[in-house]
C-alpha positions in Angstrom: 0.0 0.0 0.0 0.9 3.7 -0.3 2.7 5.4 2.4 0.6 7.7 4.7 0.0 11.0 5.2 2.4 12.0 7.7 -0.2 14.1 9.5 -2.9 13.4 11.3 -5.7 15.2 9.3 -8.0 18.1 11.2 -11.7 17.1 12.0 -12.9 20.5 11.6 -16.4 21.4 11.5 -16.8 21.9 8.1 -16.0 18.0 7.5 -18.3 17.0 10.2 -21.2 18.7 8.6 -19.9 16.8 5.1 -18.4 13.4 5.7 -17.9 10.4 3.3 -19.9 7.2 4.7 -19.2 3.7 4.3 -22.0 1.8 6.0 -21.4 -1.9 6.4 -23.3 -4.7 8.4 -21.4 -6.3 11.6 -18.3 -3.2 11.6 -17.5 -1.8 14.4 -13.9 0.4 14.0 -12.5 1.7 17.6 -10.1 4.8 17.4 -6.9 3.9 18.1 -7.4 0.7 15.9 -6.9 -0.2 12.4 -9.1 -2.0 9.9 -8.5 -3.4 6.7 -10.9 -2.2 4.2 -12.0 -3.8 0.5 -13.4 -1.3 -1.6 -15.2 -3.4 -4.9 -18.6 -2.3 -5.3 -18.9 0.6 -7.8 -20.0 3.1 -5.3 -17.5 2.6 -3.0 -14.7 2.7 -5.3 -15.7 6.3 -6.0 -15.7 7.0 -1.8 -12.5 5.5 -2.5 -11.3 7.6 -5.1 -13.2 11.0 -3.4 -11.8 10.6 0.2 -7.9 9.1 -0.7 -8.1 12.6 -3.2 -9.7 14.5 -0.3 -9.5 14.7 3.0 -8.4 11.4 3.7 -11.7 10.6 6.0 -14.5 8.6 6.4 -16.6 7.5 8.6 -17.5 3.8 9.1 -21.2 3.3 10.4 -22.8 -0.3 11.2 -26.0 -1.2 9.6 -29.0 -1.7 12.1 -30.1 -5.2 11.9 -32.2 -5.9 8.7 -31.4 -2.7 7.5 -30.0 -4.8 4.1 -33.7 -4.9 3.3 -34.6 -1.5 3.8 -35.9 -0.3 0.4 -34.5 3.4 0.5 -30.9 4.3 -0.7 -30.7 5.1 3.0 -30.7 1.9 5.3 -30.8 3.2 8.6 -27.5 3.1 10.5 -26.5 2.9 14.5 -26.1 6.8 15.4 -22.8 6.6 16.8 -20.1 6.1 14.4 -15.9 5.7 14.1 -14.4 8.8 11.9 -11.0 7.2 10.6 -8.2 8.3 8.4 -6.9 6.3 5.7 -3.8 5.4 6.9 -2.8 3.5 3.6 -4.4 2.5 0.6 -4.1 1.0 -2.6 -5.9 0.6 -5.8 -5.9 -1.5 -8.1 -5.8 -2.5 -11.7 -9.5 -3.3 -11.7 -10.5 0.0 -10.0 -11.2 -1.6 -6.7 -9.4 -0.4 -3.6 -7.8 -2.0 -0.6 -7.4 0.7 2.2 -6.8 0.9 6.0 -8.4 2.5 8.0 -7.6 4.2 11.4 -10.3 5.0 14.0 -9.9 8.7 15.1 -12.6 9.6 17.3 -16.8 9.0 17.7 -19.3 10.7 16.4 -22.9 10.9 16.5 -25.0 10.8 13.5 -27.6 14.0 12.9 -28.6 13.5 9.6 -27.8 12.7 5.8 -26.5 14.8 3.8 -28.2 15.1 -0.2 -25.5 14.4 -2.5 -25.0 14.1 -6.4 -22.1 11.2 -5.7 -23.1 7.5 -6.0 -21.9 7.2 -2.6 -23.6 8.7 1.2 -22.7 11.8 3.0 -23.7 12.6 6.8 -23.7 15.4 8.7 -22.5 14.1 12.6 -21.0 15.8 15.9 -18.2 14.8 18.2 -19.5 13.1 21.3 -18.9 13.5 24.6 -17.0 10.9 26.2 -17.6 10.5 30.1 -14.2 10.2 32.2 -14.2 9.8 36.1 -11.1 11.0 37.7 -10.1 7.2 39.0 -10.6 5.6 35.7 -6.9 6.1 35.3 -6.1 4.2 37.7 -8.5 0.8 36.6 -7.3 1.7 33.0 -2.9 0.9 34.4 -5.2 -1.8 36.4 -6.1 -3.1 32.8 -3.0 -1.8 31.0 -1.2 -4.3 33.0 -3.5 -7.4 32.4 -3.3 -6.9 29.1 0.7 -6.9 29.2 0.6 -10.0 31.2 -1.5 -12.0 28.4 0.9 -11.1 25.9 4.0 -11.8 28.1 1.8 -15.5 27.5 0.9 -14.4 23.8 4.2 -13.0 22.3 2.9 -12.9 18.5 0.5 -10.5 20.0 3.5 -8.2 21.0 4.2 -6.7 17.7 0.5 -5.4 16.8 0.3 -4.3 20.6 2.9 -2.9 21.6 2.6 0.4 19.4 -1.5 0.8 20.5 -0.3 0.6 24.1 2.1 3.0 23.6 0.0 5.3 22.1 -2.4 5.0 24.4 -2.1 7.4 26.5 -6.0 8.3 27.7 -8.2 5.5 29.9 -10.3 6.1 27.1 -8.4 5.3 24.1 -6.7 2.2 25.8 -10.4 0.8 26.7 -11.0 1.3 22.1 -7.4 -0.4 22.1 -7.9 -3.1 24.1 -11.7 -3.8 22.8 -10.3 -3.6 19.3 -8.0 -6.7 20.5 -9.6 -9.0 22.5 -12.9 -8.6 22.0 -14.6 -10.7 19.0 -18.1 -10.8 19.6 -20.3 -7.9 17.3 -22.8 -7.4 19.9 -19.9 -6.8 21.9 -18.0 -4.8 20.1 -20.9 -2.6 19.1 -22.2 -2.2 22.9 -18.9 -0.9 23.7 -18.2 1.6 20.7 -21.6 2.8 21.9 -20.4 2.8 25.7 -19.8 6.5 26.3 -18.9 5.7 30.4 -15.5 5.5 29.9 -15.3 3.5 33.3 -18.0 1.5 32.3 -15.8 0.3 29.4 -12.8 -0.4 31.4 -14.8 -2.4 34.0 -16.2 -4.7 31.1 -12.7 -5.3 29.5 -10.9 -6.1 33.0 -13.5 -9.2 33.4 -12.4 -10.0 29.8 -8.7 -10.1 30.4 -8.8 -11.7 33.3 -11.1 -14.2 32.0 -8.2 -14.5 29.4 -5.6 -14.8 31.3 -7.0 -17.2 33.6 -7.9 -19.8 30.2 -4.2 -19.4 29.4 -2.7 -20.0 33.0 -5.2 -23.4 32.8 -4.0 -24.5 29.6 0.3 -24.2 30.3 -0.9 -26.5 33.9 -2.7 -28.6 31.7 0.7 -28.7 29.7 2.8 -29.4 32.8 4.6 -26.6 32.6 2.7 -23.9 34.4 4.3 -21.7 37.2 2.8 -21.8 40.7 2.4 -18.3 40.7 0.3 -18.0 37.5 -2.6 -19.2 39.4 -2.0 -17.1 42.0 
């Protein structure tokens, strides 16, 4: 793929009140995390072409369950939403597009936006994440769990250890850490949609230790297992 921008682009208002959609079923994108995106129907090869020309966003919204059968050109979307840049991209011969691309912040969805291009804009607004002053704390709680499954994990080390870095906010190492362990869509979605950042943490702690229990099981079960993994 093409090298990316080296800045981080501005999410001014003027792009919030105009941004590029791609609306897919069971997507959820976490800021902080990456996804790999495969751009082949015609529509979407021109928000390809618009945004890697452009601003270099979009924002990635998640159908509503059966929203494939709505009739409209609009199927109805869940109203909170992942802005990401396009951190790379690539298209080709055929005129599709492979891109990836990094979650930035939420927003919330106000409305669509008419448009003459083949392709959805929406109109949104940054949300207000909630912080409590002793999330910090549960978040180096968490911080740490999750360094002690991939002390257990160490292919896990290369993808991670950049996102931890980085993540410097209880709230953007709760995205991190959801974008990494947790699988499930329901999941996923109920915790893009968590706007408690506390409430996010406290979900991904049971996760992890969950996680790291299964693993401490499995080297005992191997014979090799330390004493003080279990405790």
């Amino acid at each position: 793929m093409n090298r990316p921008l080296p800045n981080e682009p501005e999410l001014t208002d003027a792009i919030l009140n105009r941004l590029p959609l791609f609306p897919l079923p069971n997507a959820v994108l976490f800021p902080g995390a990456t996804l790999p995106l495969h751009l082949f129907e015609p529509r979407y090869r021109a928000l390809a072409e618009h945004c890697v020309h452009g601003a270099r966003l979009i924002a990635l919204g998640t159908l509503l369950p059966g929203a494939a059968q709505h009739e409209g050109a609009t199927p109805p979307i869940f109203p909170i939403l992942t802005v990401g840049t396009i951190a790379a991209d690539r298209r080709l011969p055929d005129g599709r597009w492979d891109i990836a691309l990094r979650g930035l912040c939420r927003v919330e969805l106000i409305d669509d936006v008419p448009s003459s291009e083949p392709f959805r804009f929406i109109r949104a607004r940054r949300v207000r994440e909630h912080e409590r002053s002793d999330d910090r704390i549960a978040a180096e709680r968490l911080r740490g769990s999750v360094v002690q499954v991939a002390n257990m994990l160490p292919a896990l080390w290369p993808q991670l250890s950049p996102q931890l870095t980085a993540a410097n906010t209880p709230a953007l190492l709760s995205d991190v850490v959801a974008a990494t362990f947790v699988e499930q869509h329901e999941e996923r979605r109920r915790l893009l949609d968590e706007l408690h950042v506390g409430r996010r943490i406290e979900s991904l702690q049971g996760l992890v230790a969950g996680i790291l229990l299964d693993l401490a099981m499995r080297v005992r079960r191997e014979g090799d297992a330390p004493a003080e993994l279990l405790n």
